[in-house]
C-alpha positions in Angstrom: 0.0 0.0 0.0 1.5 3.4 -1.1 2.0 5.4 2.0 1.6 9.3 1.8 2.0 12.2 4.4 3.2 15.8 4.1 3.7 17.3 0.5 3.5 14.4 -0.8 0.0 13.6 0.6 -1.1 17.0 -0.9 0.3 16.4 -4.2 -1.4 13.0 -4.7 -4.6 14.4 -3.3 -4.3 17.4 -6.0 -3.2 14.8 -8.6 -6.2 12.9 -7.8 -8.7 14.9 -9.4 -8.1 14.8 -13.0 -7.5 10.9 -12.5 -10.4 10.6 -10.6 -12.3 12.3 -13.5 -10.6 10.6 -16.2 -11.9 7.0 -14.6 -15.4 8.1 -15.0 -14.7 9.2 -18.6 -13.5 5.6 -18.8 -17.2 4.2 -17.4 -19.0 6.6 -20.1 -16.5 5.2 -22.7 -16.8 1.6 -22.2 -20.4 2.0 -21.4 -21.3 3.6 -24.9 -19.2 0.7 -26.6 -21.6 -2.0 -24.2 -17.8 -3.1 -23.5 -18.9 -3.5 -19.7 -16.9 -6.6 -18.7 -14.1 -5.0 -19.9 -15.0 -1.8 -17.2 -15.1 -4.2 -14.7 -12.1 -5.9 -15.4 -10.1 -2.9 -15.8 -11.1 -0.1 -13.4 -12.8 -1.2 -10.6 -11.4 -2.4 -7.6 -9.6 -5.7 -7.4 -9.0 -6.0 -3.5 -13.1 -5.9 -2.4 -15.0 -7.6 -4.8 -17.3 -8.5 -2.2 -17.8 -4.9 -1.2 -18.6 -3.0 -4.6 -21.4 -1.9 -5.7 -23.9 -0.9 -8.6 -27.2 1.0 -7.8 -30.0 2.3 -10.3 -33.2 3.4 -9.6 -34.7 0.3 -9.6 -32.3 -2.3 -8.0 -28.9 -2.7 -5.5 -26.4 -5.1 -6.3 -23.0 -5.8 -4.0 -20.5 -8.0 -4.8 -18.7 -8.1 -8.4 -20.1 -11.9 -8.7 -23.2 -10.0 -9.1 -22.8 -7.2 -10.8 -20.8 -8.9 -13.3 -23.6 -11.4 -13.9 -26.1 -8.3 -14.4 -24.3 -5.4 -15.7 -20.9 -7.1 -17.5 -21.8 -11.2 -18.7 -25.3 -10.6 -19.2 -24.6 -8.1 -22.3 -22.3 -10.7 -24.0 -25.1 -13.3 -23.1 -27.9 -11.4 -24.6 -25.5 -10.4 -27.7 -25.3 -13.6 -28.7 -28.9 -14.3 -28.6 -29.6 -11.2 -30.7 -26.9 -12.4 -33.1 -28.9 -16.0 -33.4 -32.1 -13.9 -34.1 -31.2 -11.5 -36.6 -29.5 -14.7 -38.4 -32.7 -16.2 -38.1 -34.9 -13.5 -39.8 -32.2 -12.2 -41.8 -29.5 -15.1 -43.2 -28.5 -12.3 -45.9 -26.5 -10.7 -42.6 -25.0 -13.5 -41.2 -21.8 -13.5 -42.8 -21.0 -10.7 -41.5 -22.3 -11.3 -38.1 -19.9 -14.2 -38.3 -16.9 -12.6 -38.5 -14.5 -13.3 -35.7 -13.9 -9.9 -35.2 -17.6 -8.9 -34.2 -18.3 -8.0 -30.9 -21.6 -9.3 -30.1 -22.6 -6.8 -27.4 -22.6 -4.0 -29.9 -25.6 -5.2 -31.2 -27.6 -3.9 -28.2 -27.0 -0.2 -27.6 -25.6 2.2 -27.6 -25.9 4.3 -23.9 -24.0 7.7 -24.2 -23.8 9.4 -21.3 -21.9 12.6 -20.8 -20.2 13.7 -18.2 -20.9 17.5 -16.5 -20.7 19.7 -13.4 -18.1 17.1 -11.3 -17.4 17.4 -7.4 -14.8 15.6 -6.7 -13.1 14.9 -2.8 -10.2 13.1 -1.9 -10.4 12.0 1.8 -7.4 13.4 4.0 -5.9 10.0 4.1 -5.3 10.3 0.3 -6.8 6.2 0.4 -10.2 6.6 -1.1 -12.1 9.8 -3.1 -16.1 10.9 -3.6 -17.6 12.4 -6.9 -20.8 13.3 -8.1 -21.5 14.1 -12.1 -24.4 15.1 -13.5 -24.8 12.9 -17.2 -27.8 14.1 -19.9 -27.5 11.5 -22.6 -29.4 9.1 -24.6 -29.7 5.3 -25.8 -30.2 4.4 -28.9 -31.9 1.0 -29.7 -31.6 -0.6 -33.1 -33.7 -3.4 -34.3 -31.6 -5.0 -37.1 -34.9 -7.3 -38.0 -37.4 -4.7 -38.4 -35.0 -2.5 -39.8 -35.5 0.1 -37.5 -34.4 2.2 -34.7 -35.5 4.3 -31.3 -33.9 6.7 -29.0 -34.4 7.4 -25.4 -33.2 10.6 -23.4 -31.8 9.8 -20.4 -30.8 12.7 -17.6 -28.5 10.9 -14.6 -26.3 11.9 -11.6 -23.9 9.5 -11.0 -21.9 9.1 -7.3 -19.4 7.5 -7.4 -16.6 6.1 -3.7 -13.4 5.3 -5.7 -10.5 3.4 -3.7 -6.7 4.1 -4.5 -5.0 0.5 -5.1 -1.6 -0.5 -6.7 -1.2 3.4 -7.4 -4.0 3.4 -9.1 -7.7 5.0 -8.9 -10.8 2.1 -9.1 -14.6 2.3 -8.5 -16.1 0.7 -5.1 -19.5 1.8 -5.4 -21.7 3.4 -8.4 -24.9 5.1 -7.3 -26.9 6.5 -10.0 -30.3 8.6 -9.8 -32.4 8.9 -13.2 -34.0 12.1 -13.2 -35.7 11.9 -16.6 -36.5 9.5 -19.1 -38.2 9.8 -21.9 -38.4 8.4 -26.1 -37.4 11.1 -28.4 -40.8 13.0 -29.4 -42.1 12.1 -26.1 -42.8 14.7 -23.6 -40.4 13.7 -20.3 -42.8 16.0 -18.1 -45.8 13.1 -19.2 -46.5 10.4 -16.1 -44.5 7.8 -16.2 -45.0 4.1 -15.4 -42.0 2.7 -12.2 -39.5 1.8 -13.5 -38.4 -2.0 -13.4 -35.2 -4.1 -14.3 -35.4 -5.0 -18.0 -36.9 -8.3 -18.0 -35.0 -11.6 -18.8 -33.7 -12.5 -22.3 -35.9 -14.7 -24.1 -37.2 -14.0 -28.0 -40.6 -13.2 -28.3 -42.9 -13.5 -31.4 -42.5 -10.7 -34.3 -44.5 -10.3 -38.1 -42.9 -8.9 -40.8 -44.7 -6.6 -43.2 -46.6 -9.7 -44.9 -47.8 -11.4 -41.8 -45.2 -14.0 -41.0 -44.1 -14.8 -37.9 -40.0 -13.9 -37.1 -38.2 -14.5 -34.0 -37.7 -10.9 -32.1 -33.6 -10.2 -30.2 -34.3 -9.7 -26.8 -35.1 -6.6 -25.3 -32.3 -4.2 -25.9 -29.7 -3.1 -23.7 -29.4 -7.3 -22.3 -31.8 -8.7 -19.7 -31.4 -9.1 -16.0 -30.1 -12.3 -15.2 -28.8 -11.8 -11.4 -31.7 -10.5 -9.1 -30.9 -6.8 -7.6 -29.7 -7.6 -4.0 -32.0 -4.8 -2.8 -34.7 -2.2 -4.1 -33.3 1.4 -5.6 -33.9 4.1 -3.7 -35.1 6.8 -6.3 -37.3 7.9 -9.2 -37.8 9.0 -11.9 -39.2 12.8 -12.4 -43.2 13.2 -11.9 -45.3 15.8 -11.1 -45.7 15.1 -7.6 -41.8 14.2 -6.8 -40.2 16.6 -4.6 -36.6 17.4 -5.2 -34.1 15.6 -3.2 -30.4 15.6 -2.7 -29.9 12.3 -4.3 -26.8 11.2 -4.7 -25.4 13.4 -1.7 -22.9 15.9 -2.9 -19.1 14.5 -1.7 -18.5 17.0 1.6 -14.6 16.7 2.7 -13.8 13.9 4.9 -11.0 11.5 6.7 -11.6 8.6 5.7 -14.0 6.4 4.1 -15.3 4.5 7.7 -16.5 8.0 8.7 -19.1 9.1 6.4 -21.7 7.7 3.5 -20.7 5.6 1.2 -22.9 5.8 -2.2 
């Protein structure tokens, strides 16, 4: 474990900030790419993977056992089972969706999610960091059989507890809050239903313009195969919500045992 104290423990807490930024850049990169098992293998933390964490609005899930099987395997899984559709109702692609080179997952979605208005804090102990962003983006669905395509606004705050290991910054916990969701030509401000994990993979029944039945991908954006280990804790806008502080915004502390955790 690197040890700081002095100048040097002020310089790496300085340094920290850009870094500290830059990893959630990362997240937004990999996530746009649906290249989550590759987030999870590269910049989150290695030393407690039975203490980090992934929260949306609608589910909790601790342990990277877990959130691997939801947020990181579960792409790939559903990817392949969108491949075997799309073959299915359209064997003019499959040659290409054979190549080795194809990445399955990027047959999903694509999630941007910008990054803006950061507060970052590096605790005094120089071991462990808080930041909050605030991310309006979008997802855009594409539905290779139908030949079509959606989009969906999404505006987020991410929070984020980042632990410093092997000299480098990696996630411990991601808390994010949807504040609006809404499919492009939709009014955001119109009442929503609650939001729910998507549901599991499985192909459902589809007609093409003449009447015959096709095989439909799975939902996009994968299914959740691992259960949340607990319920969200926020939602989405409505017209009887009252604003809340959610995530908390980072205030200075010690160390991570003596405040919140996100």
């Amino acid at each position: 474990m690197d040890q700081f104290n002095g100048l040097s423990l002020e310089a790496h807490r300085i340094a920290s900030i850009p870094q500290i930024e830059n990893l959630m850049a990362r997240h937004s990169y990999y996530h746009a790419a649906n290249m989550n098992s590759n987030e999870l293998e590269d910049i989150w933390s290695k030393e407690q993977p039975h203490e980090v964490s992934w929260q949306q609005n609608f589910g909790f899930w601790k342990s990277m056992p877990h959130i691997s099987k939801y947020y990181g395997e579960g792409h790939y899984e559903t990817g392949i089972a969108t491949r075997e559709s799309i073959i299915e109702a359209r064997p003019d692609l499959k040659d290409d969706l054979m190549q080795p080179d194809i990445d399955v997952r990027r047959l999903l979605e694509m999630p941007v999610h910008t990054l803006t208005t950061s507060i970052v804090e590096v605790a005094e102990d120089g071991m462990t960091a808080k930041g909050l962003w605030y991310t309006p983006g979008f997802a855009l669905r594409r539905n290779y059989i139908e030949r079509s395509a959606s989009a969906a606004w999404m505006w987020e705050k991410y929070g984020a507890d980042c632990v410093w290991e092997n000299g480098e910054w990696k996630f411990l916990h991601i808390q994010i809050g949807m504040d609006i969701m809404a499919n492009y030509g939709e009014s955001w401000a119109d009442p929503k239903p609650k939001m729910a994990p998507p549901p599991e993979p499985k192909k459902e029944d589809a007609t093409d313009k003449g009447g015959k039945k096709l095989k439909k991908a799975p939902s996009m954006g994968g299914g959740v195969s691992q259960p949340p280990d607990g319920p969200g804790k926020y939602s989405v806008y409505s017209r009887t919500r009252v604003p809340t502080e959610y995530p908390k915004l980072p205030e200075p502390y010690s160390t991570l045992s003596e405040t919140f955790s996100y």
